[in-house]
N, C-alpha and C positions, 0 to 999 in steps of 0.2 A: 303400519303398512303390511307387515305380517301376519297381521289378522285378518283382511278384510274378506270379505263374501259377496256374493253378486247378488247385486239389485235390479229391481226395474230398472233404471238404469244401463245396467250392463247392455255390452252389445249385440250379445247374440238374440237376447230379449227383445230389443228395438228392432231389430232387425224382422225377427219373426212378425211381430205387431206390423213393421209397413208391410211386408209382403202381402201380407194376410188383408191391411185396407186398401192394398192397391190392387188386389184380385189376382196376383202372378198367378201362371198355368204353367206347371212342372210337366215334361213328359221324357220319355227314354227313347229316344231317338234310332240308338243300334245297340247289340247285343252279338256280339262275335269272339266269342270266349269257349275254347276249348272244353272237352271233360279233364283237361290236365290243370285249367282254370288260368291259362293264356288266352290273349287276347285282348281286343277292343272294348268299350260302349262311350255311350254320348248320353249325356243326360243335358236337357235344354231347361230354362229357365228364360221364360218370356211375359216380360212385363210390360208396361203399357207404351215405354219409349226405348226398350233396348229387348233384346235379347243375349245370354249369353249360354257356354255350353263347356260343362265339363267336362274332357275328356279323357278316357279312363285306359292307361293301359295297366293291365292285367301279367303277372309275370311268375313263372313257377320258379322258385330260389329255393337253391339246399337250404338246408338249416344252416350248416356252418358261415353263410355268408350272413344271415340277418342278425340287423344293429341297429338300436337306435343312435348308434355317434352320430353325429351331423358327418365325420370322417368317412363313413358309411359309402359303398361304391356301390350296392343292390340293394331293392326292395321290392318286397311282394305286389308292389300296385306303385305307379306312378300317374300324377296329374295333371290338368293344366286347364284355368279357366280360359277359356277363349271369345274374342268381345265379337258377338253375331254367331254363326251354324258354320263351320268348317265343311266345304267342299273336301272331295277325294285326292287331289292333289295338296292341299293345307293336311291331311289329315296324316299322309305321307311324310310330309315334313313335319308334323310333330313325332311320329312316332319314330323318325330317324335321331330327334333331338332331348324328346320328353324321358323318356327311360334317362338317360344321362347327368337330367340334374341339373348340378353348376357347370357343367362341363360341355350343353348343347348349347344352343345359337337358336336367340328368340325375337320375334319381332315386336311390334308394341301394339298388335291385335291380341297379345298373349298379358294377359290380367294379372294370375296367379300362378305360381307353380307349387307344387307339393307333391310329398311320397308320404307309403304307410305299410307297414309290417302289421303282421298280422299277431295275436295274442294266441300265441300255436295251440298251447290246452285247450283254452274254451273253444275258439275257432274248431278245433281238428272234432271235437269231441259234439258241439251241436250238429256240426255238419254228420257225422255218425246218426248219430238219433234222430234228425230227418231223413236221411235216407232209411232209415228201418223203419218210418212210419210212426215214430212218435215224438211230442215234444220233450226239448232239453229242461231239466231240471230246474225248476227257480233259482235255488241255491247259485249253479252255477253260474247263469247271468248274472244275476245280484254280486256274485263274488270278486268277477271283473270289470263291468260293466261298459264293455265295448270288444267289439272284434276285429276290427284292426287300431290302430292307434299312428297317426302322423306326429313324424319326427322332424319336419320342416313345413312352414309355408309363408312362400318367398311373394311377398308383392311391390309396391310401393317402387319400377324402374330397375329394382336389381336384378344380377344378370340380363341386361338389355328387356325386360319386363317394361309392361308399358307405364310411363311416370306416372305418378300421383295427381299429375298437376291436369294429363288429358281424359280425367275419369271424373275428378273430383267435382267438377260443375252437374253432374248425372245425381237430381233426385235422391236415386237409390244408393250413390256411395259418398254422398256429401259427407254422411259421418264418419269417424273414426271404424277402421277393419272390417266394412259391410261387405267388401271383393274378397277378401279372405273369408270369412265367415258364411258367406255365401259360398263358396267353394267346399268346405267342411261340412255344412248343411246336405251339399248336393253325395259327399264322399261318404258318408253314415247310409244314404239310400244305398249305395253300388258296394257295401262290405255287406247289407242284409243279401241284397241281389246274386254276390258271389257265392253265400255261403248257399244260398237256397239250389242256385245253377249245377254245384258241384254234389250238394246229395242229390239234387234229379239223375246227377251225369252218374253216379256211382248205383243210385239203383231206382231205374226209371219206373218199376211198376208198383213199390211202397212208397216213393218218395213222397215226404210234405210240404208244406210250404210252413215257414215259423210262424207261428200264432202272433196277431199281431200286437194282443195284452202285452206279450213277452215281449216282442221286437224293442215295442217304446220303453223297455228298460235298459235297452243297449242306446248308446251313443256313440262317441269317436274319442277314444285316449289321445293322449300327445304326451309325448317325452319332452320335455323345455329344459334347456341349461343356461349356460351362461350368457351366450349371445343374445338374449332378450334383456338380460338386466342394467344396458349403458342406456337401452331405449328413454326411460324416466328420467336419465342423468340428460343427453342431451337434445331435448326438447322440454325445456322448461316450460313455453306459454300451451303448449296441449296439454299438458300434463296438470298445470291450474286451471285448466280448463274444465277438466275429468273429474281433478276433484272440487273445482266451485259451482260444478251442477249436484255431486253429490250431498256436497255441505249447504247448499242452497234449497234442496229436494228435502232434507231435514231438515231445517231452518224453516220453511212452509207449514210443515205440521206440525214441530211443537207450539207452533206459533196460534194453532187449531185451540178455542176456549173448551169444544164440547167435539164428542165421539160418536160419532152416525152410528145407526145400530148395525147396522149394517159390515161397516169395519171393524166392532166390536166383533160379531160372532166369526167374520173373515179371520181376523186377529188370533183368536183361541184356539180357530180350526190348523190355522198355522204353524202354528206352536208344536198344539199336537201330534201332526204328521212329521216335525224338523225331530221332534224326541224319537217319533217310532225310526226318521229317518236315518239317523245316528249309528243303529246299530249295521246298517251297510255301508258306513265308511271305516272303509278298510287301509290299514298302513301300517306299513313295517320300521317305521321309523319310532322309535321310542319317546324322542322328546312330541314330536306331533299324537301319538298317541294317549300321552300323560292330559296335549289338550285338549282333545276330544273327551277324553273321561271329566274332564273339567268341565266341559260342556253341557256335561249330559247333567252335573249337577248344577250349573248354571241354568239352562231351563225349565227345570225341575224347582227353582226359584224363582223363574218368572213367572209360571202357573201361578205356585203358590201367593205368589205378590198381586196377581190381577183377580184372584178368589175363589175362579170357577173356570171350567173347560171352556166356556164362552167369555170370560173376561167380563162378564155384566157390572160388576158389584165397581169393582175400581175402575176400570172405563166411566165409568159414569161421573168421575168426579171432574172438576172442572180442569183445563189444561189437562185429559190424563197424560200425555203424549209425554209431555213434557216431565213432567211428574216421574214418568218409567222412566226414560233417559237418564234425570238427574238421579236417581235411584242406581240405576246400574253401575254408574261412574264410584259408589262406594261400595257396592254388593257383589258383583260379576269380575269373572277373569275382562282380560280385553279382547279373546277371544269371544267371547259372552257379550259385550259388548256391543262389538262391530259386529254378532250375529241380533242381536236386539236391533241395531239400526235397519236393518232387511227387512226385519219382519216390521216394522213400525211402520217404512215406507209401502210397503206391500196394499194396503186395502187406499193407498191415494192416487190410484193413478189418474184420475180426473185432474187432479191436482199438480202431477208432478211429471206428468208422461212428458210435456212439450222439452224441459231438458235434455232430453235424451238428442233431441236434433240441435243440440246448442254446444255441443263437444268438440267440436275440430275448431280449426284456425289456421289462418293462412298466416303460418311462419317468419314468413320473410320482410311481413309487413312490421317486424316487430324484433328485428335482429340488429339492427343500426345503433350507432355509439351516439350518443349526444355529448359531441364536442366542447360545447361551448358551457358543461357544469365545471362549475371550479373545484379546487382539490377540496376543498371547506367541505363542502355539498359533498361531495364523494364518499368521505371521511365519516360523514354524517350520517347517511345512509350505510354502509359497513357497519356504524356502531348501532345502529337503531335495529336492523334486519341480519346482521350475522354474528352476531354475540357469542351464537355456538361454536362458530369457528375460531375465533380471535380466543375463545378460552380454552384450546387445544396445547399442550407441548408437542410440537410436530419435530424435534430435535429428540424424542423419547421414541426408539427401535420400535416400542409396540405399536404407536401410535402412526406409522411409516411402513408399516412391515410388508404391504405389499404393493400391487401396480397391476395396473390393465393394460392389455395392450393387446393387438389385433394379430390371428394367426395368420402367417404368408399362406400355410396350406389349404384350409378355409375361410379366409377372410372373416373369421369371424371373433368378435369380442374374447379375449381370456384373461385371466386372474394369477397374477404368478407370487412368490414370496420374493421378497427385497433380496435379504440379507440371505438366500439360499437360492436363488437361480440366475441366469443371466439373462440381460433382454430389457433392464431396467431405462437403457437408455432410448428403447424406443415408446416408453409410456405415453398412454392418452390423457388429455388433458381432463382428466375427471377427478383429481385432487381436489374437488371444488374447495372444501376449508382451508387446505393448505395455500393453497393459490390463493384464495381472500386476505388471508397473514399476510403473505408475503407481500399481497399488495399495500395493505395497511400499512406493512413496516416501510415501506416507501413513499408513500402518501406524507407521513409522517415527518420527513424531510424536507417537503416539497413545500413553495411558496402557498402558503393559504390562498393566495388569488390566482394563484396559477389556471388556467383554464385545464378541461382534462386534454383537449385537441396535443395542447403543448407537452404536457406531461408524458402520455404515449409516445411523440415524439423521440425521447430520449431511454423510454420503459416500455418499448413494444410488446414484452413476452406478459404483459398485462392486461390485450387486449381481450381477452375471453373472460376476464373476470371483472372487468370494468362494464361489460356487456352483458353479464349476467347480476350484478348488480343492481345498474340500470331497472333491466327486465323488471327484477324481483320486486323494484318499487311500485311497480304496478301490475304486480300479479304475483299478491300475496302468498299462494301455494306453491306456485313454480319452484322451489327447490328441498329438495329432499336435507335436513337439519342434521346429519350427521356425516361423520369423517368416512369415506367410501374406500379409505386403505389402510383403516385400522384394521388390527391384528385380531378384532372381535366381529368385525365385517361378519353378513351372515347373508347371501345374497339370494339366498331365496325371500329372504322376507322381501326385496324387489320385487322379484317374479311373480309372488303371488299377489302382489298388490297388481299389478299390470293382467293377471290372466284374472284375476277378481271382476274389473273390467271388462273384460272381454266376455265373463259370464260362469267361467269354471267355478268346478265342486271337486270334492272328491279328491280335493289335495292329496298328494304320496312322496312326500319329499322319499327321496333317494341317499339326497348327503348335502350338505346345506350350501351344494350349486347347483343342482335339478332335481326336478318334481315332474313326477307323471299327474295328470289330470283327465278328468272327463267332459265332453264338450257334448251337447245336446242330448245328453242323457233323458229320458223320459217323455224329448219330444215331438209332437204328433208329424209324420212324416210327410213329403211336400206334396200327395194325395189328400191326406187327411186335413191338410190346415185349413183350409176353408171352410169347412166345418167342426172345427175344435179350435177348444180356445190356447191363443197364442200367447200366452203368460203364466200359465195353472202348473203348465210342465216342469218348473223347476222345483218345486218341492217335493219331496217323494209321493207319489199316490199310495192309497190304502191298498192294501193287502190283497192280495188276487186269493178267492176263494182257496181251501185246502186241498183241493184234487187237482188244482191247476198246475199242470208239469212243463 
C-alpha cells in the first residue's frame, strides 16, 4: 500500500477524461483582486446538466501566520465549490463565512471547501521575473512543482457541506472525490491567475504572462497528515471497491495472449519518460529517497528485460504482460513493482477505462449484521479471512503501543502512544485485529449453534467486528491485513495508498504521518482540455528545448 502510483484508474485521470467527453466550458466569471493580491474571483464550470463555481477569496497573510497544520487559523487563498453561479448576496455570505474554515456556517448549496498557502520562494520569485519581463527558470518550477499547495479539502456534508448523498446521483460526481477534485482542478487555474495579476500589478509596462509550456509543469501541492489515513480503515466496501477495479484492470491484461503494436511502442515510450522523470522527484526524506534510487534501477531493468526503447523483441512474446508481471514479482523493489503495474495498464485504456466509473458504493446497503449466522459460521469465517489477526500477541506493549483517537480542537483523526500519553480511553474502534481476537476468544465459549443475533445480545462491544466480518466475506479487499496500533505502524503507507487513488506523484513524506504531494501536475488547463489529451499528462513530458527559461 506504500507503494502504490496512479493509474488510469486514479481519479483525477477519470475525471479529466469525462469532462473532456462531456465537452464542460470553463470560464472566469470575476476577477476583483487587489495589487496587494486581495480579493475575489469566480471561476464557473458548466456542464451539460449542472453548473458549478469556484469561488476564490484571495487574502494577504504575514508570513508569521502561514501553516500548513490543519490547526492553521489563515491562509493565503480560501475556497468554496458552490452548486450553480452565486448571486451578490450568496457571494456576501460566503465571503463572511469562507475565509473562516471550520469555524463559518455553510449551507448545502456549498459542495466543497478548501484553503492554500502559497510555496513563498518559488511563488515570490516567478511572480519577480514576470513582472521584469522574463520567464522563471525551468529549474525552479521543476524544483517544487506547484504554487500554492492546499492543506484541507472538506466535502462529503462536513461542516454542514452539502451530503454526499444529494450530489451523488449527478453523472459527474457518481465516482469516488469528482467534487473535490474538480475543485483543485479549478484552484491550479486561480494560483496561475494570481501569480500572473500581481507581476502585472507590480510592474504594469514589462509585465508577462507565464509561458504556458511552463504553467503545465506546475500543479497544486497538498500537505496530508493523519486525518486521511482512518479514511481506508472505516469504509471497508469502497475501499474493495478501489482496489477490485484495480486488481481487475490488471487481471484484464495479463490475461491479453499478444501485445498490439501499438501498446508495444506506448509501452517503451513510457518507461522512458518515468526514467528521465525520476530525476524531478524531489524528497527530503531519506528512507523515500533510498526508493526512488531503487527505482531508478528498477527501470533500468525493465528496459533492459523488454530489449529495446520500444519493447519490440519481448512484447512480442506470447502472454507478454503477464510474463513482465510474473518477472517483476522476483526482480524489482515493490516499489518497482507497483510502478510496473501503471505502466502495464497504461497503453489499455479501451480495455480497462469503464472501471473507473465502477468505484463508489452506496455504503449503507451493505453495513447490516446478519443475525441469524451461527457462532460455527462466525468462527469460520475469522479463521478462514483473519489469520493475520488471531496470530498477533496483542498482550505484548509493542504490539498495543498506540491508539487513534479524534482531536476535540479539530475534529480530526490523531495517533497517540499508549503507554506515554493520556486519552487512551477515548479510542476509536480501529484496532481492527485486536477486536477480531477478542471476538474470537469469545465466540469460543459460546454454544456452536448459537445464532449471532443472540450472541451480541449478551457481547454488544462485538458489534463492529462481527459487521466487519461479515462484510469482508464478501468483499475480499475490504480490509487492510495488518495491526493498525502496532508500535511499527507507518501511516503514511495509508495515505499514499489513498492519494495513489486520487492520482498524486511526487510523494514527500515529511515524517511517517504526512506527506506533501502534487495534484495535476503537467496537466493541460480547463481552456486547453478540449483540445489536448486528457490522459498523456501524467508522465513527465520531454524536455522543453535549452533556451526555454
Amino acid at each position: 500500500m506504500g507503494s502504490f502510483h496512479q493509474t488510469r484508474l486514479s481519479f483525477m485521470r477519470a475525471l479529466l477524461r469525462s469532462l473532456k467527453r462531456e465537452r464542460w466550458r470553463f470560464e472566469r466569471l470575476r476577477w476583483r483582486v487587489d495589487a496587494r493580491g486581495t480579493g475575489l474571483a469566480l471561476y464557473c464550470a458548466h456542464g451539460p446538466r449542472h453548473r458549478y463555481t469556484l469561488v476564490c477569496f484571495a487574502h494577504d497573510l504575514p508570513a508569521g501566520q502561514r501553516s500548513d497544520r490543519v490547526i492553521a487559523e489563515a491562509w493565503d487563498a480560501t475556497f468554496v465549490l458552490y452548486d450553480g453561479i452565486p448571486d451578490e448576496r450568496e457571494i456576501a455570505r460566503l465571503a463572511h463565512n469562507v475565509p473562516k474554515q471550520e469555524a463559518g456556517s455553510y449551507r448545502q448549496s456549498e459542495v466543497v471547501l478548501s484553503r492554500a498557502n502559497r510555496s513563498v520562494r518559488v511563488f515570490s520569485q516567478l511572480v519577480r521575473c514576470l513582472a521584469g519581463g522574463v520567464q522563471p527558470d525551468l529549474e525552479l518550477i521543476e524544483r517544487s512543482g506547484y504554487l500554492m499547495r492546499t492543506t484541507a479539502v472538506y466535502g462529503n456534508g462536513k461542516f454542514g457541506l452539502s451530503d454526499r448523498e444529494r450530489i451523488a446521483g449527478r453523472p459527474e460526481f457518481g465516482a469516488p472525490f469528482r467534487a473535490e477534485l474538480l475543485s483543485v482542478y479549478l484552484i491550479r487555474w486561480f494560483t496561475v491567475d494570481l501569480a500572473e495579476h500581481l507581476a502585472h500589478a507590480a510592474n504594469p509596462d514589462r509585465a508577462v504572462k507565464l509561458d504556458r509550456g511552463l504553467a503545465r509543469r506546475l500543479g497544486v501541492g497538498n500537505a496530508t497528515g493523519l486525518g486521511m489515513a482512518p479514511f481506508l480503515v472505516l469504509h471497508p466496501a469502497l475501499i474493495h471497491r478501489w482496489i477490485h477495479a484495480r486488481e481487475t484492470a490488471l487481471a484484464r491484461v495479463r490475461a491479453l495472449t499478444a501485445a498490439r503494436p501499438a501498446a508495444r511502442v506506448q509501452f517503451g515510450q513510457l518507461l522512458e519518460r518515468m526514467r528521465a522523470g525520476l530525476a524531478h522527484w524531489h524528497t527530503g526524506d531519506r528512507r523515500q529517497q533510498r526508493r526512488i534510487e531503487t527505482l531508478k534501477a528498477d527501470l533500468g531493468k525493465i528496459a533492459e528485460r523488454i530489449g529495446n526503447r520500444n519493447g519490440r523483441r519481448a512484447l512480442e512474446q506470447t502472454a507478454p504482460w503477464e510474463q513482465l508481471i510474473t518477472w517483476s514479482q522476483r526482480a524489482l523493489s515493490m516499489e518497482g513493482q507497483e510502478l510496473l503495474v501503471t505502466l502495464v495498464l497504461e497503453p489499455h485504456g479501451e480495455l480497462i477505462d469503464d472501471l473507473a466509473e465502477q468505484m463508489a458504493i452506496d455504503e449503507s446497503r451493505h453495513d447490516g449484521i446478519h443475525g441469524d449466522q451461527t457462532a460455527a459460521e462466525l468462527i469460520d469465517a475469522v479463521e478462514t479471512n483473519y489469520r493475520w489477526a488471531l496470530s498477533t500477541d496483542y498482550a505484548d506493549p509493542a504490539q498495543c503501543a498506540r491508539f487513534w483517537y479524534v482531536s476535540e480542537e479539530k475534529l480530526e483523526p490523531r495517533l497517540g502512544e499508549r503507554f506515554e500519553e493520556d486519552g487512551a480511553d477515548l479510542e476509536l474502534p480501529l484496532s481492527i485485529g485486536r477486536d477480531i481476537a477478542a471476538l474470537h476468544a469469545d465466540l469460543g465459549a459460546a454454544d456452536p449453534a448459537q445464532p449471532v443475533a443472540e450472541f451480541l445480545l449478551t457481547h454488544p462491544q462485538h458489534r463492529h467486528a462481527v459487521r466487519r466480518i461479515q462484510l469482508t466475506a464478501r468483499f475480499p479487499y475490504a480490509e487492510i491485513r495488518d495491526n493498525l496500533i502496532s508500535a511499527r505502524l507507518r501511516p503514511i503507507d495509508l495515505l499514499r495508498c489513498k492519494l495513489s487513488f486520487f492520482g498524486a506523484n511526487q510523494f514527500d513524506p515529511k515524517s511517517d504521518r504526512w506527506v506533501r504531494i502534487t495534484m495535476y501536475q503537467h496537466a493541460p488547463f480547463p481552456d486547453e482540455l478540449a483540445g489536448m489529451d486528457a490522459d498523456d499528462w501524467v508522465y513527465p513530458p520531454p524536455p522543453l528545448p535549452k533556451n526555454a527559461r
